[in-house]
N, C-alpha and C positions, 0 to 999 in steps of 0.2 A: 317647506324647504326653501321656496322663493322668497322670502324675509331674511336668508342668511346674508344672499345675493344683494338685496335691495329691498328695505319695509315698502319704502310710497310705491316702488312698481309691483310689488304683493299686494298691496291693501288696493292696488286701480284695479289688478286684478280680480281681485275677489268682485271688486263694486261692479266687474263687467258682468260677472257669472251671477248678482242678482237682478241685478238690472234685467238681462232678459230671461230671467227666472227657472236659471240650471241651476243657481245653489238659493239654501236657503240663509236669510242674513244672521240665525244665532251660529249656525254651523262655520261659517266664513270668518264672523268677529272670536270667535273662539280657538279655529287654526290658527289666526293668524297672530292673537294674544298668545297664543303654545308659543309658535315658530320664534316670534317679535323676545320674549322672555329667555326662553333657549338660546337663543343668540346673543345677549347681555351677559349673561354668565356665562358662557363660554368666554369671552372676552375679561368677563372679572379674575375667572381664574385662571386665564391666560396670566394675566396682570399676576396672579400671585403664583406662578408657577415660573414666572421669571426672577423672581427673588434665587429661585436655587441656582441660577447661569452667575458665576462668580463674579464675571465684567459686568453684570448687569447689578448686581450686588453692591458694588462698591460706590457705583455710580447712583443708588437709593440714600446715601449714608452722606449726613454732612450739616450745619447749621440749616441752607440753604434747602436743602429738599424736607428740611422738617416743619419751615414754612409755609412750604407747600402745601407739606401734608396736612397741617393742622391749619391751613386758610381752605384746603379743600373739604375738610370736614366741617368746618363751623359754615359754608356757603353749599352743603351737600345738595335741600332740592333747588336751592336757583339753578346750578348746574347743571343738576339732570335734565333738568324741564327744558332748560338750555339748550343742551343736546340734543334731545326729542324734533325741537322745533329749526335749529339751525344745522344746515347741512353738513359734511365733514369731521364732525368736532367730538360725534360719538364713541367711534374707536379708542381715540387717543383718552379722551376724559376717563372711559371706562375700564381699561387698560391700566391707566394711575389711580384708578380706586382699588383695585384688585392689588398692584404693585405696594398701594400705603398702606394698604392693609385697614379700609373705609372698613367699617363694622358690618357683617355682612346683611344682617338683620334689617339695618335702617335702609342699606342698597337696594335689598332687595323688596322690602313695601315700596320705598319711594318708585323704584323702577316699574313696579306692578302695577300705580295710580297712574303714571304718565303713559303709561303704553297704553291702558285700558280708555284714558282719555282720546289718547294719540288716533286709536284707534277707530274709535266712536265716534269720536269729531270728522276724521276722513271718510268713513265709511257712510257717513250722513250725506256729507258733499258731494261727494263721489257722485255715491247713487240717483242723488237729484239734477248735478249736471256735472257729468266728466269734463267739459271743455273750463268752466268755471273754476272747478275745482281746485286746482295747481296756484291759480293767480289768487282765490281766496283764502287758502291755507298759508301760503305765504306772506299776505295782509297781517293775517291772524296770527301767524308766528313772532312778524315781526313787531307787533302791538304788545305782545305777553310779554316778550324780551325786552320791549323798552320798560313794560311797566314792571317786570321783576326788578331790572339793574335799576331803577328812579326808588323804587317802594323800600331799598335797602336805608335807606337815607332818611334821617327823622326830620329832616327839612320838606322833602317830597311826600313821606305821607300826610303831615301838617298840611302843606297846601291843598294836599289832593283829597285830603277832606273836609277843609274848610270850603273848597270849589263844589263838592258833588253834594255840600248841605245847601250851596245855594241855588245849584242848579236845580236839587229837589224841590225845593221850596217854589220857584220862578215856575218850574215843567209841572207839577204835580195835579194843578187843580183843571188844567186843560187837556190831561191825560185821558182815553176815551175810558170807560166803565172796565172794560174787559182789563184794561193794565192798570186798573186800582183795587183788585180782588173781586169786582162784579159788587161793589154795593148794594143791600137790600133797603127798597122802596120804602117798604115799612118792615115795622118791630117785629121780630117772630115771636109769638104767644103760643103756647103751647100747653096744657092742664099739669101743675107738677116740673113743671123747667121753669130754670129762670128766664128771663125774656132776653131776647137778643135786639139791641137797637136798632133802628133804622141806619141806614150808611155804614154796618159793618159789614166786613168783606167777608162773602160768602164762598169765594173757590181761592186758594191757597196756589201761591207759586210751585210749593211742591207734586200738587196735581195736576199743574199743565204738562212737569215735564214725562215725557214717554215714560212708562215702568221699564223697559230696559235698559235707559241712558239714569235713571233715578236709584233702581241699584243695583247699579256698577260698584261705587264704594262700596256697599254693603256684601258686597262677594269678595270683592279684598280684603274687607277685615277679616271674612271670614277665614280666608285661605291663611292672612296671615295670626289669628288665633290659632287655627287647625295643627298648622306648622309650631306651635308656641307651645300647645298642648298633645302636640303627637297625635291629631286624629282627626279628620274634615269632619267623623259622623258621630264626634261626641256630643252634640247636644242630643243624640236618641236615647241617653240615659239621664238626660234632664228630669223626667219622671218615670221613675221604673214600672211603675202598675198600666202604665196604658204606650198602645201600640206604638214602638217608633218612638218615646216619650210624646208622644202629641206633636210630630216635628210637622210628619203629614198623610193623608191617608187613613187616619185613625178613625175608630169608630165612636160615632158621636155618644151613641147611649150605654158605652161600658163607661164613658166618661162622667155620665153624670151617675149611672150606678156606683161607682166609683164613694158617693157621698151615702154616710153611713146614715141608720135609722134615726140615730139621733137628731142630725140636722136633715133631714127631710121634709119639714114643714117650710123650709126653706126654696123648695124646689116644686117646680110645675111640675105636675100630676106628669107622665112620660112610659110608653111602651112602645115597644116594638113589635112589627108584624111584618114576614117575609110575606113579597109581594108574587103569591101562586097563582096561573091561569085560572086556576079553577073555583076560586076563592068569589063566593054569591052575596049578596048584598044581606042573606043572612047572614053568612060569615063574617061579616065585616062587623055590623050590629050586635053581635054575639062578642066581637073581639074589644070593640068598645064598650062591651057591658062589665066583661070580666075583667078588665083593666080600671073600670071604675071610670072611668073616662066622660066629659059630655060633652056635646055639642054646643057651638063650635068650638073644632080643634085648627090646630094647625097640626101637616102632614110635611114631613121635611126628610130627606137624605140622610141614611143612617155615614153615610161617607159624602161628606156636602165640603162648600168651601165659597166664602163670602155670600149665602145666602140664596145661592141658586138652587130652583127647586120647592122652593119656603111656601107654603100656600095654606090659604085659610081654606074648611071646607065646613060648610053650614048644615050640612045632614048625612046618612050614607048612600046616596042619590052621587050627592058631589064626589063625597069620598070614592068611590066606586070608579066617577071619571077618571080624578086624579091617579088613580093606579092604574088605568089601562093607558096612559102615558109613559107609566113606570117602568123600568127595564125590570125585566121576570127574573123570578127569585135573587130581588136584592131585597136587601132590608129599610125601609120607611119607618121612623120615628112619628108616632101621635101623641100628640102633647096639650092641656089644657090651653086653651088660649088668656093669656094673661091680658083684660083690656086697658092697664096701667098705660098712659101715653108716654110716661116717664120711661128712658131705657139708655142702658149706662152698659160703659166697658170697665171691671175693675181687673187690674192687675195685679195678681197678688205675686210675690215672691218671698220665699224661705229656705236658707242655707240650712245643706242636712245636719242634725247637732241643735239648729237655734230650737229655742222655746217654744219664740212669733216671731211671727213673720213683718212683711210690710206690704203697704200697694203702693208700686212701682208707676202705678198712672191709673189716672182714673178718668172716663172722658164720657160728657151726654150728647147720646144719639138725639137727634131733629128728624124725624121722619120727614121724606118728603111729600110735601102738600102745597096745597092753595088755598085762600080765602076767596072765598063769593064777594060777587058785589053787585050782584040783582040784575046785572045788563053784560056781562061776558057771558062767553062760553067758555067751556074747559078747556079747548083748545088754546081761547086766546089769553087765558088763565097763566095755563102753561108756558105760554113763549114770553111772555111778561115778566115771569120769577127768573130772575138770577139761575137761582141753582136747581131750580124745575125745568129751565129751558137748555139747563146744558145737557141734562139728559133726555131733553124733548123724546126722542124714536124709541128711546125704551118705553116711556109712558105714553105713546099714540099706541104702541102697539097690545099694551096690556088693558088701555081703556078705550078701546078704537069704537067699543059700542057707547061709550059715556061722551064722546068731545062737542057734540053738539049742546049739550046739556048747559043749564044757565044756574048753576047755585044760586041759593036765597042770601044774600048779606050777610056774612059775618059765618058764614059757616067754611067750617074747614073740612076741606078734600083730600082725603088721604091718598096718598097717588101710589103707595107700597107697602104691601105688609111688613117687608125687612127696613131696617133701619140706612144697612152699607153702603157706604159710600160708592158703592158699584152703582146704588140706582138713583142717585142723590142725595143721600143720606149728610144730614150737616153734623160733623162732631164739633165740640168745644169742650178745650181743657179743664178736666173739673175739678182738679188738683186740692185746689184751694176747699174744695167740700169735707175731703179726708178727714175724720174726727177720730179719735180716740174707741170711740164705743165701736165705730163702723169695722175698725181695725181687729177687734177685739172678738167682733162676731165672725170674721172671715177667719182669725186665726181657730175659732171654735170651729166651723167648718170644713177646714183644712185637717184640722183634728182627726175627723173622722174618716177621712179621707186616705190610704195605705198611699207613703211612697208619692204624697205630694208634693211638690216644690215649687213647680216655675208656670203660670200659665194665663189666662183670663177668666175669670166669668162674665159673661152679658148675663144682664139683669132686667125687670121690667120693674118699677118702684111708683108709689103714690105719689110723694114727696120727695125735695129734695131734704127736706127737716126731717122727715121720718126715715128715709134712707138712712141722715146721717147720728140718727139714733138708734141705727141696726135695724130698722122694724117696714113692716110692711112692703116690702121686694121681691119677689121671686126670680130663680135661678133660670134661665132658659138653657143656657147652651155651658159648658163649661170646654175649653180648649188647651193644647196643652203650649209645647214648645214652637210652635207652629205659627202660636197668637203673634198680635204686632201691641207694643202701645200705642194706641191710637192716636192719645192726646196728641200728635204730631201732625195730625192733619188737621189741626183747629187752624180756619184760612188766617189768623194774626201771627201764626208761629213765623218767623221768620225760616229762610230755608236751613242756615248754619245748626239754629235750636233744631229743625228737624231732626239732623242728621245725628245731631250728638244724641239726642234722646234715644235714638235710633241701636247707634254706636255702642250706648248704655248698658241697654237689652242687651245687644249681642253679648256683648261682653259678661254681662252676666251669666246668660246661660252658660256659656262655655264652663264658668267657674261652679257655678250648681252641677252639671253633669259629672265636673273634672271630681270633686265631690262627692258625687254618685260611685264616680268608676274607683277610687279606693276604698268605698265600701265593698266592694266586688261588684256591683252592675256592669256589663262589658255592654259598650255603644255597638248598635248592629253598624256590618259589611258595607262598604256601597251598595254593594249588587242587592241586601236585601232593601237597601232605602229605595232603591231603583227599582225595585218592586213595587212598592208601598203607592209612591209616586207615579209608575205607570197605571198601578189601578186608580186611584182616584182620577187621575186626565182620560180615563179611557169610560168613565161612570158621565164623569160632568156634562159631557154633550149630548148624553141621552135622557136627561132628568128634563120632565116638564116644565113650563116656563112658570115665574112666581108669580103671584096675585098682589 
């Protein structure tokens, strides 16, 4: 309600009440995007609600105000952003969008981005120093508005990018490591991947920034697809055979049961077994024998999410620990251990109606590791690599008995059984792998498959040659709407290419689901996705920690 009154003295507010930790910061940037949005339209359609006041009418109508109108639409986000950032000017601007009758469609995304900004940027400041804050937002404001009103001008962006190619040039090579993507020392070699050279950039601009400040956009678009297509929880008919279409929360092994007999040699051997107190290391030997199953397996979260949980176990000795970690009577996936060092994300997508499909991204996982060199230890291994030292604390803690340790030269140190980027996992865009055959075998897979459309498989593969001749791969995990393309965390993508790739997906889904739902598939409720979602968050912090 205090946003109608005043956004900056709502937004200092809020940043007081996290600051000494009476509210929480998604709950606060959330009200105050409601309150901040509500308030813009209300004035929009003030703006268009005065068209019906007859002196107010006439006074719209005339050479001169269609100038207006049609210079305020062709300049719509300088404006807005305009407004956001310059005191006074919001009323009235928003007032005569509503009044010219601004398309309300493009008002209301553009207004959604700059508030969501507006918001996130103050409420960052704020919380780190109230007294600062006033005089840096203001800095800030008024730097965007010179460079909006200059960047209109093909004179100004000429200069301004012939200035920032030289400044890159002069600044770049004195830049410290960390602000040139963390360059790797040496080539990544890996058995089945292509090599990655020395002095490529191993952590991506897109993963420094916060996951909540990263997608921001990405819930815009959503809301304004939602809006486009009549339904925020249409992608839950994105695939109709598995829970939620795979948005979240879904069960990992109805997903891979999901793939029919026919392609099942495609697929790691895979059962399930509810995790029962009472359940004896017979039991367990007995459930590994009738599944066909051998050791080692990996044991993973039949409800998991990036990896957490994911654990090799070498006998039923191990096995046995690993589920007295377990939370009781949930479901555990045991699954052959694929030991292909090769492991790929493919994206498949296919509109319902098509023949074949296509892979929408394809991207290989880089486990993270170290190489020996006959006189470190693991620890000083670790803080050495780029992208093993970013995630340093998670690997002291899972090898906390190994850091002493001094590898023999040339050997490599697997530092996690999962691939994700959670534990340091390196992706790179594999795009360019996609062949023809590769396409042809996932469309046969998909085949078999009831009510597939939109999703990922992670794969583990010998080759990248034999991958891209369909052959020698297996399926580990298959995901549904839920998946990301990954290829967007390859640290060369720029951030713009992130986002569109990003963008893509969404967009896509929305269009397969929209698809789905005139077939008859109806998208679940909020309330059941809010289901869905509270179980899996309410599963992940009790799941043993991975190997």
């Amino acid at each position: 309600m205090l946003t109608l009154l005043h956004e900056d003295v709502a937004i200092a507010a809020g940043a007081s009440l996290i600051s000494v930790g009476t509210l929480n910061i998604g709950l606060a940037a959330f009200a105050l995007l409601g309150g901040i949005v509500v308030g813009d339209l209300i004035i929009y359609f003030l703006g268009m609600l005065s068209l019906r006041v007859a002196w107010l009418q006439k006074r719209t109508e005339g050479p001169l105000l269609e100038r207006c109108r049609s210079g305020l639409q062709r300049n719509l986000l300088p404006a807005l952003v305009t407004c956001r950032l310059v005191p006074g000017v919001l009323f009235p601007t928003y007032f005569a969008c509503g009044a010219m009758k601004v398309p309300f469609v493009r008002f209301i995304i553009i207004t959604l981005v700059t508030a969501v900004l507006h918001v996130g940027l103050l409420l960052t400041l704020m919380t780190s120093s109230l007294e600062a804050a006033a005089f840096e937002m203001q800095a800030i404001g008024l730097v965007l508005v010179l460079c909006i009103v200059g960047l209109r001008t093909k004179t100004a962006r000429s200069v301004m990018a012939t200035a920032f190619a030289r400044l890159r040039r002069t600044v770049e090579p004195h830049l410290p490591d960390a602000l040139k993507g963390m360059p790797t020392p040496n080539a990544i070699v890996l058995p089945g991947l292509p090599v990655v050279p020395a002095g490529a950039p191993t952590i991506g601009l897109a993963e420094r920034i916060p996951p909540l400040l990263f997608y921001i956009p990405l819930v815009v678009q959503w809301f304004a697809l939602g809006i486009r297509h009549r339904s925020l929880t249409l992608p839950t008919a994105a695939n109709p055979s598995i829970e939620a279409g795979g948005l979240l929360g879904e069960s990992k092994i109805q997903c891979i049961d999901l793939i029919g007999p026919e392609a099942r040699r495609w697929v790691a051997r895979s059962a399930a077994l509810v995790n029962r107190p009472t359940l004896t290391e017979a039991d367990l030997e007995r459930a590994v024998s009738v599944a066909d199953l051998r050791f080692p397996l990996v044991a993973k979260p039949d409800i998991g999410w990036r990896g957490i949980g994911v654990r090799l176990v070498h006998d039923v000795a191990d096995l046995a620990g690993y589920l007295r970690g377990f939370p009781e009577d949930c479901r555990v996936i045991l699954q052959d251990y694929v030991p292909y060092a090769g492991e790929a994300g493919i994206f498949y997508v296919r509109l319902p109606g098509e023949r074949s499909g296509r892979i929408f991204s394809m991207t290989f996982r880089y486990f993270p590791h170290v190489v020996g060199d006959g006189r470190s230890t693991l620890r000083a291994l670790i803080a050495r690599d780029p992208r093993a030292g970013w995630k340093a604390d998670l690997h002291h803690e899972a090898l906390a008995d190994r850091l002493d340790e001094v590898p023999p030269p040339g050997e490599v140190v697997r530092l996690s059984l999962v691939g994700s980027s959670r534990v340091g996992g390196l992706y790179k865009d594999a795009r360019a792998h996609v062949t023809a055959t590769l396409v042809a075998r996932f469309d046969e897979i998909a085949d078999s498959m009831p009510d597939f459309h939109f999703g990922r498989f992670d794969v583990r593969f010998l080759s990248v040659e034999r991958l891209g001749m369909g052959e020698d791969f297996q399926i580990i995990e298959v995901n549904g709407a839920g998946a990301e393309a990954i290829h967007m965390w390859d640290p060369e993508f720029r951030l713009t290419d992130a986002y569109a790739a990003l963008f893509h997906q969404q967009a896509l889904m929305f269009e397969v689901a929209a698809a789905n739902r005139e077939r008859g598939f109806k998208p679940l409720t909020a309330m059941e996705l809010v289901r869905y979602q509270r179980r899996q968050q309410a599963l992940l912090p009790l799941y043993p920690a991975s190997n």
